[in-house]
C-alpha positions as CSV (number, residue, x, y, z in Angstrom):
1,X,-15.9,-9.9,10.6
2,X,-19.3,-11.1,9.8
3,X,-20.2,-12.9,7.2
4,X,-23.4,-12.2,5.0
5,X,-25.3,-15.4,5.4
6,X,-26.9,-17.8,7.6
7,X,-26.3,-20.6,5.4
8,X,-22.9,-21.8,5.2
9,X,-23.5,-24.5,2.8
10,X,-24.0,-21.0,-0.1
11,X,-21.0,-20.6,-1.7
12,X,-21.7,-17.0,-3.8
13,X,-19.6,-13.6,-3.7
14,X,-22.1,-12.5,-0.7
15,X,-21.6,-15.8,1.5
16,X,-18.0,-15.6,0.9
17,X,-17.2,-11.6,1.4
18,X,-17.6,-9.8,4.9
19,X,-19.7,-6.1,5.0
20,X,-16.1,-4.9,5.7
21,X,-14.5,-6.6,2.4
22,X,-17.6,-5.6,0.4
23,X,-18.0,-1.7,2.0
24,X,-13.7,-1.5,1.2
25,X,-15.1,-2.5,-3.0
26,X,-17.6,0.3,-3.3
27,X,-15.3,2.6,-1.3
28,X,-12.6,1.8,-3.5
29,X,-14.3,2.1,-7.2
30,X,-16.8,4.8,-6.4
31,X,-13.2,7.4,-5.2
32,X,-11.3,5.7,-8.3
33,X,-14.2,6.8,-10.5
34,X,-14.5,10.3,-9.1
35,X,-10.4,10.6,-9.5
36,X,-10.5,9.3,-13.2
37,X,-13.6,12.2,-13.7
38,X,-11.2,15.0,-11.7
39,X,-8.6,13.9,-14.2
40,X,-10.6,14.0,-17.2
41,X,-12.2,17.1,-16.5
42,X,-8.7,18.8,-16.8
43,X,-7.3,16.6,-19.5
44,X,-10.2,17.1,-21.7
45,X,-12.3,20.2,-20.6
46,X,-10.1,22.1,-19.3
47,X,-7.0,21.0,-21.2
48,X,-3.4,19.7,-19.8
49,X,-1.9,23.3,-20.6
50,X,-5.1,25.0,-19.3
51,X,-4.7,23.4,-16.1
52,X,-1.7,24.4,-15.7
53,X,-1.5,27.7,-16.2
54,X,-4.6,27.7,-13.9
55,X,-2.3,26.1,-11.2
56,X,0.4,29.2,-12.4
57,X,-2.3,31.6,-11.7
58,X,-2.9,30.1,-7.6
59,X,1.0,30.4,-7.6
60,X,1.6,27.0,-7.7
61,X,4.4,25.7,-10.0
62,X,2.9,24.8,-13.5
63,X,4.2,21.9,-14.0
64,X,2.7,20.2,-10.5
65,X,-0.6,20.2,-13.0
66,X,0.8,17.4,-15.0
67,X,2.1,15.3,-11.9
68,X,-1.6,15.8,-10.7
69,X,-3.2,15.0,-13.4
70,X,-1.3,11.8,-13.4
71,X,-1.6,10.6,-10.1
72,X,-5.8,11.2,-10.3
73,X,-5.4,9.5,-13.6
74,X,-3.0,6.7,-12.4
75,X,-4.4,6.2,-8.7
76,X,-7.9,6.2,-10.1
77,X,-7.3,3.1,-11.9
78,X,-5.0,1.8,-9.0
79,X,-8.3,2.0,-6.7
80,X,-10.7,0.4,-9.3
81,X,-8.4,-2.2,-10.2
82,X,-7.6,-2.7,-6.3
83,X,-4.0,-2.5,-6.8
84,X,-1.8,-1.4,-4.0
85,X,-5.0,0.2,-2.3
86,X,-3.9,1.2,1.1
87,X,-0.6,2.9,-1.1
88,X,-2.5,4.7,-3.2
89,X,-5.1,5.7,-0.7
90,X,-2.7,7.7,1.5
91,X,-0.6,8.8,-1.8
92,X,-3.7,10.8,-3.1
93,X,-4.3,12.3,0.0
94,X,-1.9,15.2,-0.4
95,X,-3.8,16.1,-3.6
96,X,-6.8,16.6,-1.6
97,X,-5.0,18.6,0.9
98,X,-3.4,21.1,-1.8
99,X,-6.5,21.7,-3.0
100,X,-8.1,22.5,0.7
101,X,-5.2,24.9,0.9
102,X,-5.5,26.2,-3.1
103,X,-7.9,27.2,-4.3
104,X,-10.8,25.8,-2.4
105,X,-9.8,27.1,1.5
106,X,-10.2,30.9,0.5
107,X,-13.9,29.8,-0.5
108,X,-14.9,29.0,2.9
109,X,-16.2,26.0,4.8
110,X,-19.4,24.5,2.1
111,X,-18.7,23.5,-1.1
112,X,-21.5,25.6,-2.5
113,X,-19.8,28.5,-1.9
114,X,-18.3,30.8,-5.1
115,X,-15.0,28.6,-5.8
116,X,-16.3,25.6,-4.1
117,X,-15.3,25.5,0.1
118,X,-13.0,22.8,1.5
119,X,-15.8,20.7,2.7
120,X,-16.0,18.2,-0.2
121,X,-12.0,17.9,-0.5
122,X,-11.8,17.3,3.2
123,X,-14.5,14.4,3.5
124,X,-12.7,13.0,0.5
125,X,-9.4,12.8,2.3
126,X,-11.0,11.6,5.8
127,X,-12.6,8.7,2.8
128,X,-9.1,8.1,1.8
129,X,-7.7,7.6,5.0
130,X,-10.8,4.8,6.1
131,X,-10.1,3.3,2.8
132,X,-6.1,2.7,3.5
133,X,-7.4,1.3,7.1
134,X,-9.8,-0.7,5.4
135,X,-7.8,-1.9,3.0
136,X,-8.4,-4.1,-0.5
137,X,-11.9,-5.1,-0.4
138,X,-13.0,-8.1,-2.3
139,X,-12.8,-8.5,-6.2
140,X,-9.3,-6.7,-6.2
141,X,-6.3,-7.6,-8.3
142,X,-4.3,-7.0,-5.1
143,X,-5.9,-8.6,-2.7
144,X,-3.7,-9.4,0.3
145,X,-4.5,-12.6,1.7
146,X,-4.6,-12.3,5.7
């Protein structure tokens, strides 16, 4: 990997940290931050017992809402935080996946579409995937040293 500077005598975060290890940090908090606002969305607007029964009405069990809800809540923070990245990276990626298949498949290809199409949730699992390849990033709690 290649490191930012020509001057190796500059010891800052940028001398120090490859494009890789620096890419892998915004990866990392920019999909944590967009799983905490998934999660808070139904939480707050829509309600933990709205989002359920909105899973009931897709046929999907109720009660997979809550365990949802958690893991956006939970592996949001994991990413941010830059605990057990690659883990939580390929953990979240069924989420994405169940909602490709309900309810965003039947709403076609772009997510502009009425019901919002599959394109977003699928370029958001590919992003997980490059993130659990990439790994940590820099300024993670943890970091695996290599």
């Amino acid at each position: 990997m290649t490191a930012l500077t020509t001057d190796a005598r500059d010891s800052g975060f940028v001398t120090t940290a490859s494009q890789a290890d620096i890419a892998a940090l915004m990866l990392r908090v920019s999909m944590g931050i967009l799983f905490l606002v998934h999660a808070g969305l139904k939480i707050f607007i829509f309600t933990p017992a709205g989002t359920a029964a909105f899973f009931s009405s897709l046929g999907l069990p109720g009660p997979l809402a809550y365990l949802v809800m958690t893991a956006e809540l939970l592996g949001g923070i994991a990413l941010i935080l830059g605990v057990w990245t690659r883990w939580v990276s390929l953990a979240l990626v069924p989420i994405l996946l169940g909602s490709i298949y309900t309810p965003h498949g039947a709403a076609g290809f772009i997510f502009s579409n009425e019901g919002g199409g599959w394109e977003f949730p699928a370029f958001w699992a590919v992003a997980l995937v490059v993130q659990a390849l990439l790994g940590d990033g820099v300024l993670s709690l943890g970091r695996s040293r290599r």
